[in-house]
C-alpha positions in Angstrom: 0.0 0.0 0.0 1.3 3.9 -0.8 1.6 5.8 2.0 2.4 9.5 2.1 2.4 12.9 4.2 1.0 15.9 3.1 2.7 18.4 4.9 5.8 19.3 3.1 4.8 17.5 -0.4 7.8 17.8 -3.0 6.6 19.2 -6.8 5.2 16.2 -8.4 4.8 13.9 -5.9 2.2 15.8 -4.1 0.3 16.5 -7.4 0.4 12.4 -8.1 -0.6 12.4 -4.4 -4.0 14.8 -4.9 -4.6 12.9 -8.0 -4.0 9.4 -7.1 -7.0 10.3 -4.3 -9.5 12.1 -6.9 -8.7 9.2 -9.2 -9.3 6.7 -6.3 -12.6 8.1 -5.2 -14.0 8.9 -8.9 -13.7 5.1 -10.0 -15.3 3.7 -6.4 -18.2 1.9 -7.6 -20.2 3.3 -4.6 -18.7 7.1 -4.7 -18.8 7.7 -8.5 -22.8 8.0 -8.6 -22.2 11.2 -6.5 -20.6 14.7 -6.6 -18.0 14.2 -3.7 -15.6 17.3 -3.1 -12.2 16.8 -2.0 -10.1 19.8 -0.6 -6.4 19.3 0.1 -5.8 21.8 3.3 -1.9 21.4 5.2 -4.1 20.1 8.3 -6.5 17.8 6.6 -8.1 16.4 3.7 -12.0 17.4 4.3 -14.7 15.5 2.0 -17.4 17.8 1.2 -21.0 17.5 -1.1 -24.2 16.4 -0.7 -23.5 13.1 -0.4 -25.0 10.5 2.0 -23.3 8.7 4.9 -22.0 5.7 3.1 -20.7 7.3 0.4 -19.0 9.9 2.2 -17.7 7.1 4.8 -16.6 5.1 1.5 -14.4 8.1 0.5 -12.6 8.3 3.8 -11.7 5.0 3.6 -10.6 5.0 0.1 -8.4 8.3 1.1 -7.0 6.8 4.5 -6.0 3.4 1.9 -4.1 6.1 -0.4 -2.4 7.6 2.1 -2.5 5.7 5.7 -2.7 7.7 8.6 -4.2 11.2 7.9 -6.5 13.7 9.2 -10.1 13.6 7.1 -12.9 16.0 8.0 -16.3 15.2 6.3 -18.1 18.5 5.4 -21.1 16.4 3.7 -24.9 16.7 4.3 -27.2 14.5 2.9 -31.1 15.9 3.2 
């Protein structure tokens, strides 16, 4: 399994980083039939969209596979 930081990303690597995750989470079965925002901040990644709960739990765990231990925050709401 790839594992990465974010803080103090080097050129490429954390652009092949960001789009590793966006790829990961656009091809999920589950998390493709929604809009799912993903914002790259130096404390966390935070999910955010109107998603519901399993999708939005599916992206965290696609994100924490990508890049092991990190800090996700799930801005979502599902009506």
């Amino acid at each position: 399994m790839f594992q990465a930081s974010l803080g103090g990303g080097f050129g490429a690597q954390e652009y092949g980083l960001h789009a590793s995750i966006r790829a990961a989470v656009a091809y999920d079965e589950l998390c493709s039939q929604y809009k799912i925002g993903i914002i790259f901040e130096p404390q966390a990644i935070i999910i955010s969209g109107r998603v519901p709960p399993a999708a939005a739990r599916r992206a965290r765990e696609i994100i924490l596979e990508v890049c092991g231990r990190v800090s996700v925050w799930d801005r979502t709401f599902w009506l």
